[in-house]
C-alpha positions as CSV (number, residue, x, y, z in Angstrom):
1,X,91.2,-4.8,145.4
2,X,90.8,-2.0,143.0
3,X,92.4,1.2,143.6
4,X,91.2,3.8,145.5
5,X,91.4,7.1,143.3
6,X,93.2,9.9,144.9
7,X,92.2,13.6,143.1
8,X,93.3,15.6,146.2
9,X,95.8,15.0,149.1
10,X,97.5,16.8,151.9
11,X,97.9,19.6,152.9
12,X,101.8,19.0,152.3
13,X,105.0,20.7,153.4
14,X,106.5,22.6,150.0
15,X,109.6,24.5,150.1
16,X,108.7,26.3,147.2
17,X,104.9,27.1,148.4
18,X,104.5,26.5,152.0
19,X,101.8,24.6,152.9
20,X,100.3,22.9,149.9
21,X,96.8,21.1,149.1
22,X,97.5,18.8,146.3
23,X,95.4,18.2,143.7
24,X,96.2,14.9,142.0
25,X,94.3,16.0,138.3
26,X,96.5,13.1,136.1
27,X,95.8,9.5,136.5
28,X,99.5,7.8,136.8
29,X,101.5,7.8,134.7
30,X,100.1,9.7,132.1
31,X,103.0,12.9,131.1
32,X,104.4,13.8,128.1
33,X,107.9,13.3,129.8
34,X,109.6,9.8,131.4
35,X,112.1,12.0,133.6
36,X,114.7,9.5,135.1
37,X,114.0,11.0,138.5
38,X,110.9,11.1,138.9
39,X,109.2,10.0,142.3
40,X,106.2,8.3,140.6
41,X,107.1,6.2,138.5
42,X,107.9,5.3,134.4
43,X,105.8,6.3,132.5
44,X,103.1,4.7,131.2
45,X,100.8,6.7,129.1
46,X,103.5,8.7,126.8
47,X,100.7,11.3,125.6
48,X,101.0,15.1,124.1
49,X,97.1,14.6,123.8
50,X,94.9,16.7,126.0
51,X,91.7,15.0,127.0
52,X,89.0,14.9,129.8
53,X,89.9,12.9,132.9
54,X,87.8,14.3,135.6
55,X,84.9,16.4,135.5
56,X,85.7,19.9,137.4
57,X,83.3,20.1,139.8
58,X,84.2,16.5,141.0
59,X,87.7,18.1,141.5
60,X,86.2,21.5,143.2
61,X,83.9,19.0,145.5
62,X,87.0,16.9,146.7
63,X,89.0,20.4,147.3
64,X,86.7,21.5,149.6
65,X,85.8,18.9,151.5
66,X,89.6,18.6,152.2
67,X,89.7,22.2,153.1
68,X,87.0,21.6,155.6
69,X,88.4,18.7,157.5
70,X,91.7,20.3,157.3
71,X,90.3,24.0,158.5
72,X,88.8,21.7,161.6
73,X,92.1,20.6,162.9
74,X,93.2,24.1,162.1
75,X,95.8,23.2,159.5
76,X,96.9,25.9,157.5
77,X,96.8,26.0,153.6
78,X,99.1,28.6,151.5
79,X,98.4,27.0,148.1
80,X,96.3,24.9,146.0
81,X,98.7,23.1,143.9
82,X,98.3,21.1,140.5
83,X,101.1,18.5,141.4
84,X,99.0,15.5,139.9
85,X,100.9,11.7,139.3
86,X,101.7,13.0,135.2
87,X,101.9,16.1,133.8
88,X,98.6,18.7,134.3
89,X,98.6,20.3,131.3
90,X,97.3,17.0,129.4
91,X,94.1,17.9,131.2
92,X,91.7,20.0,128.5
93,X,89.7,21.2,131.7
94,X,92.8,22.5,133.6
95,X,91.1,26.1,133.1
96,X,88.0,25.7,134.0
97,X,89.0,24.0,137.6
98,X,91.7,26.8,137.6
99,X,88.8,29.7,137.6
100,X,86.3,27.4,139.8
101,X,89.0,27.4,142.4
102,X,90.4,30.4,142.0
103,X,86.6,31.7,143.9
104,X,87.2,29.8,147.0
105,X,89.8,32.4,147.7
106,X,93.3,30.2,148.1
107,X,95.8,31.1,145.4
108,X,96.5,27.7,143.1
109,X,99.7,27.1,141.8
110,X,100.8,24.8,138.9
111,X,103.9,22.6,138.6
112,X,104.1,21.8,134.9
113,X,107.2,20.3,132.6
114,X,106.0,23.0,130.5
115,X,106.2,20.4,127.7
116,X,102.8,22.0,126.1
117,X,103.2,26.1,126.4
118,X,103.7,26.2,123.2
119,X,100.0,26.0,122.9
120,X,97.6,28.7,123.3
121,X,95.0,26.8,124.7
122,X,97.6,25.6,127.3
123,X,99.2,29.0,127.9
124,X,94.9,30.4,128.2
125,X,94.4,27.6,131.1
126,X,97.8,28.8,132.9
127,X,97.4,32.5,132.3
128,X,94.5,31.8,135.5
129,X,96.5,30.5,137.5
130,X,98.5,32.8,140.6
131,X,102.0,30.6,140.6
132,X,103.5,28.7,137.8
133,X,106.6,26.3,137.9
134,X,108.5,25.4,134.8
135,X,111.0,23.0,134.3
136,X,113.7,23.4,132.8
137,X,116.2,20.9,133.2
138,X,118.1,21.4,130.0
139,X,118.2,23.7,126.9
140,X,120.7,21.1,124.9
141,X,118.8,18.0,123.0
142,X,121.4,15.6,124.4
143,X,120.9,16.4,128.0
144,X,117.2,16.7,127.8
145,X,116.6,13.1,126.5
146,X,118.4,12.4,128.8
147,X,116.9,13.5,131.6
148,X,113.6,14.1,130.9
149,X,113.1,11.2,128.0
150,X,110.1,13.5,126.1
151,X,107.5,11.9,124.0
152,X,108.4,11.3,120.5
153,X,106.6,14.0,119.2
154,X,108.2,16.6,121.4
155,X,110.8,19.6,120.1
156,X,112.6,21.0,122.4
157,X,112.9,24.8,120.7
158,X,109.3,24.6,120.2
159,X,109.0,23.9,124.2
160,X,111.7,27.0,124.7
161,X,109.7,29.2,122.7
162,X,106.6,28.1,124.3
163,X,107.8,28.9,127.4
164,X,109.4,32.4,126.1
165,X,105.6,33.8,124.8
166,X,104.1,32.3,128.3
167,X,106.4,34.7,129.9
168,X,105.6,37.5,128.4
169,X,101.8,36.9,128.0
170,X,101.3,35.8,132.0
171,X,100.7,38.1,134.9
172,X,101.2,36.3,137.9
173,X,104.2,34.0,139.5
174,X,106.6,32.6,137.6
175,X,109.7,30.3,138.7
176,X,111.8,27.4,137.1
177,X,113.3,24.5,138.7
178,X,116.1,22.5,137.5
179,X,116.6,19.0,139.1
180,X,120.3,18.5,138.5
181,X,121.5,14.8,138.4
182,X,124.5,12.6,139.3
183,X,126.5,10.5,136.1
184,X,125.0,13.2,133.4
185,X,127.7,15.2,131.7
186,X,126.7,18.8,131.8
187,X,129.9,20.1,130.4
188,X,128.6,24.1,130.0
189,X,124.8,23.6,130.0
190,X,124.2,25.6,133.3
191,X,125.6,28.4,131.6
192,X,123.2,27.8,128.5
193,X,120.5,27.3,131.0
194,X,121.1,30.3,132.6
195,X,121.2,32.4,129.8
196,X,117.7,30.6,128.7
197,X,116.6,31.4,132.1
198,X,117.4,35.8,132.2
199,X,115.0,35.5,128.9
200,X,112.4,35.1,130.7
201,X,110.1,37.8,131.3
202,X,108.8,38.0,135.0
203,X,111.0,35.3,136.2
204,X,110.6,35.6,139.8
205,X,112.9,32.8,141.1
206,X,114.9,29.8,139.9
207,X,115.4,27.0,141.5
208,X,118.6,24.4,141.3
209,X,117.2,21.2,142.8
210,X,118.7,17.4,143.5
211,X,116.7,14.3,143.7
212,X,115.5,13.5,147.2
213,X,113.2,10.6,147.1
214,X,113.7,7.5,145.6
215,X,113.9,8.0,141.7
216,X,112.4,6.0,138.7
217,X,116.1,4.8,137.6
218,X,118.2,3.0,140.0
219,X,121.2,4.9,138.8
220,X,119.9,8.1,139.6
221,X,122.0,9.6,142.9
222,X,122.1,13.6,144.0
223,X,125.2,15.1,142.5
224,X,128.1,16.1,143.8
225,X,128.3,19.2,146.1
226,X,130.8,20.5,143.6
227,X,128.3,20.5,140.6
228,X,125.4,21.8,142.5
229,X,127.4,24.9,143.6
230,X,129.1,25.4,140.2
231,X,125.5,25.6,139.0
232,X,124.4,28.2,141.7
233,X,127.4,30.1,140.9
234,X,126.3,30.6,137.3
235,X,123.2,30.6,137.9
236,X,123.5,33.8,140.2
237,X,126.4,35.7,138.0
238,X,123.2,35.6,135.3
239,X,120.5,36.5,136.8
240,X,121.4,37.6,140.6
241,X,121.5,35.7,143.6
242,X,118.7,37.0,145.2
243,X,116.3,35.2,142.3
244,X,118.4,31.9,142.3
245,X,117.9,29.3,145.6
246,X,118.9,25.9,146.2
247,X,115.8,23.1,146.7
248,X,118.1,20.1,148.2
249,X,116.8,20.0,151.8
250,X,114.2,17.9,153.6
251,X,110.9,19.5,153.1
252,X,110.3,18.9,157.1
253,X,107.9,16.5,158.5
254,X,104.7,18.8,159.0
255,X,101.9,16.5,156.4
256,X,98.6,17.2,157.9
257,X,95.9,15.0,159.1
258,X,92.3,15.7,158.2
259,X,90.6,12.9,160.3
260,X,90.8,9.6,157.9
261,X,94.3,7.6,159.1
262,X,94.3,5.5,156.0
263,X,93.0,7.7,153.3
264,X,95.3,10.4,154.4
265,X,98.5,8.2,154.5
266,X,97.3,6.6,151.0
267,X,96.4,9.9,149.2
268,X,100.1,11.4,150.3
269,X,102.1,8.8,149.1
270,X,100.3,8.6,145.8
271,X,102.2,11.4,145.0
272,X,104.6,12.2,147.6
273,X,106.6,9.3,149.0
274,X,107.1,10.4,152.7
275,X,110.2,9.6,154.9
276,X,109.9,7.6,157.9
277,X,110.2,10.4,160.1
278,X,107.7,12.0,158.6
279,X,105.3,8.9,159.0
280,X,106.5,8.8,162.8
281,X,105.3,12.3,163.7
282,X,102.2,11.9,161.2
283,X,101.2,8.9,163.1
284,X,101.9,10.8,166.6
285,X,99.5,13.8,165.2
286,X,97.0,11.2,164.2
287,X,97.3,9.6,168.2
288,X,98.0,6.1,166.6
289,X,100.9,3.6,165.9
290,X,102.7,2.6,163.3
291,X,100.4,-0.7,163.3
292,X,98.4,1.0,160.5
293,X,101.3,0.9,158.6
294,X,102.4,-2.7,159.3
295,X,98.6,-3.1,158.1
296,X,99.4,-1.2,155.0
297,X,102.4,-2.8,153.6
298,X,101.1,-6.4,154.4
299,X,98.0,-5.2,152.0
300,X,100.4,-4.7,149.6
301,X,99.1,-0.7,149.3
302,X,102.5,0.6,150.7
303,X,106.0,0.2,149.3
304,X,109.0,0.4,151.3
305,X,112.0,1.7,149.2
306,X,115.2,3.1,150.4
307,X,117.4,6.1,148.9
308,X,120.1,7.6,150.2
309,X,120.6,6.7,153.4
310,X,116.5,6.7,154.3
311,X,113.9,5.2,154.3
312,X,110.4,6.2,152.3
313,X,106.7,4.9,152.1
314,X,105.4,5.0,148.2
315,X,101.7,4.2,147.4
316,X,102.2,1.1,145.7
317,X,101.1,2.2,141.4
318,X,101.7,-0.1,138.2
319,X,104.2,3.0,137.6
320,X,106.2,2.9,140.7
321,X,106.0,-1.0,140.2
322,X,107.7,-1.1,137.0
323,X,110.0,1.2,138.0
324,X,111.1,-1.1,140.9
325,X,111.3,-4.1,138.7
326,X,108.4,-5.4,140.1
327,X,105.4,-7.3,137.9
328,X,107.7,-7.6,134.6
């Protein structure tokens, strides 16, 4: 059965933007990065090359006919949120769907790796954009093969400096996140990354984040409380701890439903595995069973996968297969 393509899905509970309407712009698993952790899936597309994937007003269409059925049922949306299956930024029309959203009147938010700042036709497509999110999960060469295994043809001061000039030429919302992992030895890099961090012009907020969904890498676990506070503590002594915050919790089971069971569950967990709870009071909003699910996994559409200590529902992708082991 071929797969049904997902461009826009939610809205979804973020506990960096609210209430988010994701928009899924990147086929998987096309990203200039192969982080260890990520929720997707491996990699399989390693690309720096920006090209066409979807035509904007395809991507406009789908956004509001989501906003509709989701304005009917009187869910709320906060932000419109590139938070595709790779990473945005490969998209050469990421500016043009930017400014054609931007005039429905619901502010839109990227979440990049910032892996391609350092170009100015990538820092012109962000500039129109209300909220950006950067990552930044290491300043040291070591650590950030490590963690984010970049695409051969990556740098990683050309990425810092990228990100330096996007600071300073942007105008609207900028924060960082750092997902912080378990069996990597950080020995003073939260210290380097905090200093990288307070040079950053308009930096509004950075985040210190731990994986909570089942990771690419089996090995991959949350850190230890120790480690996560250690970072808080120097990330606060550089920059203040009113701009620093933790993102470890449960982002809280409120997913919407916009009136289509299946094609919501499906076009969630293409990009946001959801925990069973979440499924439980999903299903309760949607006045059905968990049948439909029993439906889904014997499809083979859902995965089940478990990661510390709960269980998740993953749209079943070649990405998220590999990553399981599954189709080698």
């Amino acid at each position: 059965m071929p797969r049904m393509e997902t461009l826009v899905f939610g809205p979804v509970p973020s506990r960096r933007l609210g209430r988010s309407l994701g928009i899924n712009n990147i086929p998987a698993k096309n990203c200039s990065y192969s982080c260890v952790y990520c929720q997707v899936g491996k990699t399989t597309n390693m690309t720096c090359e920006r090209r066409i994937f979807h035509k904007p007003e395809k991507i406009v269409t789908e956004v509001k006919k989501k906003i509709q059925r989701a304005s009917l049922r009187n869910e709320s949306i906060d932000y419109l949120t590139f938070a595709p299956d790779g990473e945005p930024t490969l998209d050469i029309n990421l500016g043009s769907e930017i400014s054609l959203l931007k005039q429905i009147g619901i502010r839109v938010a990227v979440l990049t790796n910032a892996s391609l700042v350092w170009r100015r036709d990538v820092r012109e497509d962000l500039g129109k954009a209300d909220m950006m999110s950067l990552k930044v999960d290491a300043v040291s060469d070591r650590i950030w093969r490590r963690v984010n295994r970049p695409s051969k043809d990556l740098r990683l001061g050309l990425v810092m400096e990228g990100m330096a000039t996007f600071a300073k030429e942007y105008k609207g919302t900028i924060i960082s996140e750092t997902m912080l992992v378990e069996s990597v030895d950080y020995g003073n890099e939260f210290q380097k990354i905090a200093d990288f961090l307070e040079s950053l012009e308009r930096l509004n907020r950075a985040y210190i984040a731990v994986p909570t969904r089942p990771p690419t890498e089996n090995w991959v676990r949350t850190p230890k409380e120790e480690a996560v506070n250690r970072a808080f503590q120097v990330f606060s002594e550089k920059l203040g701890v009113d701009r620093v915050e933790y993102l470890i919790g449960y982002e809280g089971d409120a997913f919407a439903f916009t009136g289509k069971v299946e094609e919501d569950l499906l076009s969630i967990t293409t990009v946001h595995p959801m925990r069973k709870e979440a499924v439980e009071k999903f299903l309760k909003k949607a006045n059905t069973d968990w049948q439909i699910m029993h439906k889904l996994l014997q499809e083979g559409k859902l995965l089940e996968l478990e990661y510390e200590g709960n269980t998740y529902y993953m749209r079943k992708t070649t990405s998220r297969m590999k990553a399981d082991g599954e189709g080698r």
